[in-house]
PAZAPA-4460 file (N, C-alpha, C; in steps of 0.05 Angstrom, whole numbers, plus 32768, in hexadecimal, padded with zeros to 4 digits):
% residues 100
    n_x    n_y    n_z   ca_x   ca_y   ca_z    c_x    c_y    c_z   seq   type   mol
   86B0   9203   89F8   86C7   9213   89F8   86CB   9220   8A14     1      X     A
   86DE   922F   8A19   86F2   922D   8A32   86E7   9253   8A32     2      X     A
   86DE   9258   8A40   86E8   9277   8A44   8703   928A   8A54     3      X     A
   8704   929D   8A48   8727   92A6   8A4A   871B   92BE   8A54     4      X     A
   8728   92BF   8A5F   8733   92DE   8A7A   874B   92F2   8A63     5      X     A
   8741   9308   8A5C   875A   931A   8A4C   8759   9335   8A68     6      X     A
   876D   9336   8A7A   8777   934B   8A80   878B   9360   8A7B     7      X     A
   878C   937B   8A80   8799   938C   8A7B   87A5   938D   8A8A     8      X     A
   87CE   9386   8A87   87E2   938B   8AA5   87EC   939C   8AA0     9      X     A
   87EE   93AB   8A8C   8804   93C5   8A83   8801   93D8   8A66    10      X     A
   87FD   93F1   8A6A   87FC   9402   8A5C   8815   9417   8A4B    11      X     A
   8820   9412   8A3B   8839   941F   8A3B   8831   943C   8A26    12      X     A
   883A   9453   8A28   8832   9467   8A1C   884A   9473   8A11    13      X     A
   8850   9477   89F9   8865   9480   89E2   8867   949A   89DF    14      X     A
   886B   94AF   89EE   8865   94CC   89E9   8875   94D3   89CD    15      X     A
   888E   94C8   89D7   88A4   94CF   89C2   8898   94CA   89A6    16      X     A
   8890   94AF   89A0   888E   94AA   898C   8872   94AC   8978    17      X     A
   885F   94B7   8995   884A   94C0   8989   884E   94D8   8977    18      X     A
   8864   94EB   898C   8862   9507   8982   8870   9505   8967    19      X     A
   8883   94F0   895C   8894   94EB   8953   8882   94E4   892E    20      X     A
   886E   94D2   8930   8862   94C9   8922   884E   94C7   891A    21      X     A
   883A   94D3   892E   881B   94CA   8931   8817   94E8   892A    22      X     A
   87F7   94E2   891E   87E0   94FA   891C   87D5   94FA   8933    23      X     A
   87D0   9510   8942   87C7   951B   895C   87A3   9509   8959    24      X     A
   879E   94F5   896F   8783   94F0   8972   8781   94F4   8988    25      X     A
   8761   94F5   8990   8758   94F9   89A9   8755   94E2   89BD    26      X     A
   8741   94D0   89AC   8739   94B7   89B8   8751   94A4   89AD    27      X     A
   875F   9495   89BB   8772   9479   89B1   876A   9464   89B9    28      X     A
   8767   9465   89DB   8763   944D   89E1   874E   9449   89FB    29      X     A
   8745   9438   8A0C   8732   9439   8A1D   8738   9429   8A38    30      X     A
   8754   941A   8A2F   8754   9402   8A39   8769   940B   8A53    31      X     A
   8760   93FD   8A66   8770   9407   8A83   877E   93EB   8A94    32      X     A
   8799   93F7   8A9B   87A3   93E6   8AAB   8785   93CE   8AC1    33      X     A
   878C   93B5   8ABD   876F   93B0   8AD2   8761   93A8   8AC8    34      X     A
   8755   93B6   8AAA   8738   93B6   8AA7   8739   9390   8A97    35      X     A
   8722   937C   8A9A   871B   935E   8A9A   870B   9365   8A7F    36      X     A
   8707   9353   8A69   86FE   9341   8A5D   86FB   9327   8A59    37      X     A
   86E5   9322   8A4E   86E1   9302   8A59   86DA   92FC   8A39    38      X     A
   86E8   92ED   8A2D   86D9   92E1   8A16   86D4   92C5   8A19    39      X     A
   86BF   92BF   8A0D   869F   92A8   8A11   86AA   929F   89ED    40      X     A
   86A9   9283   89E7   86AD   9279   89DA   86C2   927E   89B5    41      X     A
   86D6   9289   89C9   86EA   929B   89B7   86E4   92B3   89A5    42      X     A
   86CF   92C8   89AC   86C5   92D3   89A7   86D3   92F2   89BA    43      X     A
   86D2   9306   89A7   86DB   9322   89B1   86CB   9330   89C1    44      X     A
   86D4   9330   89DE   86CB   9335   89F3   86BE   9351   89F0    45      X     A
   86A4   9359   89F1   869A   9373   89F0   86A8   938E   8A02    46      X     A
   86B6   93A2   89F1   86C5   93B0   89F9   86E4   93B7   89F4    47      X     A
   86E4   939D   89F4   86FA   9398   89F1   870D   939F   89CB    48      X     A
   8726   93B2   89CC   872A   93C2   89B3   872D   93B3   899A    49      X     A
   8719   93B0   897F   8721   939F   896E   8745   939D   8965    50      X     A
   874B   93AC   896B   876B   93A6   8963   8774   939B   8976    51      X     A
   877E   939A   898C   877F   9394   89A3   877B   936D   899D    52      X     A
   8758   9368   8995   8755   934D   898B   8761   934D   897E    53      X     A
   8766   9358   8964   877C   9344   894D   878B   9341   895B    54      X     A
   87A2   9344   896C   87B3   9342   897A   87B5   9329   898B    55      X     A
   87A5   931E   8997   879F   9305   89A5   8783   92F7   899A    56      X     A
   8778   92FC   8987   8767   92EC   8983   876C   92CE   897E    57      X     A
   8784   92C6   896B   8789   92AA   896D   878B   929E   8986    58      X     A
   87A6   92A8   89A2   87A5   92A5   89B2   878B   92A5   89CC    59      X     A
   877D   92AB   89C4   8760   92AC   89D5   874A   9291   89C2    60      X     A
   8752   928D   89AA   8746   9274   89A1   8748   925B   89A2    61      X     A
   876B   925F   89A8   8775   923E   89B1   876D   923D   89CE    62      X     A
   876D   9250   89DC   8772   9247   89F1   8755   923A   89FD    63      X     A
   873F   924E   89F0   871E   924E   89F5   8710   922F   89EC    64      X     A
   872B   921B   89DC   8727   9209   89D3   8731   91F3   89E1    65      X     A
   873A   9200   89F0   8753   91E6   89FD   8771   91E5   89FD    66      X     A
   8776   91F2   89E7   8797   91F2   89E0   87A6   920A   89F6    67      X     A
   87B9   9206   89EB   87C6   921E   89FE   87F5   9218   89FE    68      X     A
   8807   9215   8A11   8819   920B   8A05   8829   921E   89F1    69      X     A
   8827   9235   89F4   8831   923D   89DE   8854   923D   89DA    70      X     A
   8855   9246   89C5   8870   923F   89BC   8888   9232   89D4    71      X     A
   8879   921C   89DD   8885   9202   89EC   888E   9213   8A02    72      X     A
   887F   9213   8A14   8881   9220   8A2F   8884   923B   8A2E    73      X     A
   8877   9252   8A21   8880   926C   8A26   887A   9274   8A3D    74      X     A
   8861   9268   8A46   8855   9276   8A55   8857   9264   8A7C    75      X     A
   885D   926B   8A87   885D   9263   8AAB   8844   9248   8AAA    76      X     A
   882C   9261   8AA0   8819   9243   8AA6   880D   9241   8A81    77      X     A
   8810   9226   8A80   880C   9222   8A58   87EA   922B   8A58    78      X     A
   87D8   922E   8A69   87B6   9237   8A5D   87C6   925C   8A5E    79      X     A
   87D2   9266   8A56   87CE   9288   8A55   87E2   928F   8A3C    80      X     A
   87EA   92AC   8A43   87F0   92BD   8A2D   87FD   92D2   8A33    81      X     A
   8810   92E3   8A27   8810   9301   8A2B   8812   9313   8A1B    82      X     A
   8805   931A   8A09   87FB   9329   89EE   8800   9345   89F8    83      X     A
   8804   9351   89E1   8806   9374   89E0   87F3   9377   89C6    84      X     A
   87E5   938C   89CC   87D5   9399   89B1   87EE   939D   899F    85      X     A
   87E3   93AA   8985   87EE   93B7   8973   87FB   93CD   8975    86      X     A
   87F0   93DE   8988   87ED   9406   8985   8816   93FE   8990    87      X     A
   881E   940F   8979   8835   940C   8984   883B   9430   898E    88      X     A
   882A   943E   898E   882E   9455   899E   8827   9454   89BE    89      X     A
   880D   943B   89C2   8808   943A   89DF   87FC   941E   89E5    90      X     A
   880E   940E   89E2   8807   93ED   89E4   87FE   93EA   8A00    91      X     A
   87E6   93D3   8A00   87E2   93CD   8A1A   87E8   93AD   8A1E    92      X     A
   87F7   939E   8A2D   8801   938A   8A2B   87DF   936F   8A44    93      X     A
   87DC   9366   8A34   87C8   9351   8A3A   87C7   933B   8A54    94      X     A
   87C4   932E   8A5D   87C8   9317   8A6E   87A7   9306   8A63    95      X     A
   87B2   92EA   8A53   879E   92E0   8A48   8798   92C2   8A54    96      X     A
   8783   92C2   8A64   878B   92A0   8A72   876C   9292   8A76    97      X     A
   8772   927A   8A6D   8755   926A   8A75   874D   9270   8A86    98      X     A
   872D   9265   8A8E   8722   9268   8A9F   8714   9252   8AA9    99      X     A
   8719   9246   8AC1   8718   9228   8ABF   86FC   9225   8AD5   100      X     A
***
């Protein structure tokens, strides 16, 4: 299997809709514009936020396999991705690409 590069390009933060909907937490998230994971045989890169994986985990298994192509050219180059977590109060949007 193929190992995949998951970087962080963008952090978006919801004040409105935090204040709007959410219970006040302390800790949310860890993950910073920049910061690299590397997942090794489609496997969730240590550190990296389990929600965050559900989010690209399929996409990090095709690709770790060979596949890639998605929905018929989405992507500039067919080995990558561009995933957003879940947190819809402070999504961090992904850049997911082989590693050749």
């Amino acid at each position: 299997m193929k190992k995949v590069r998951i970087t962080a390009v963008r952090r978006s933060d919801y004040k409105d809709l935090q204040k709007l909907y959410e219970n006040p937490i302390e800790h949310a998230c860890d993950i910073s514009v920049g910061d690299v994971f590397i997942s090794s045989d489609g496997e969730r890169p240590e550190g990296l936020c389990p929600s965050a994986w559900e989010s690209m985990e399929s996409f990090v298994k095709t690709l770790a396999a060979g596949g890639g192509n998605f929905y018929d050219g989405w992507m500039k180059d067919p080995g990558s991705a561009m995933i957003s977590c879940n947190d819809g109060f402070r999504p961090v949007s992904f850049y997911i690409e082989v590693i050749n």
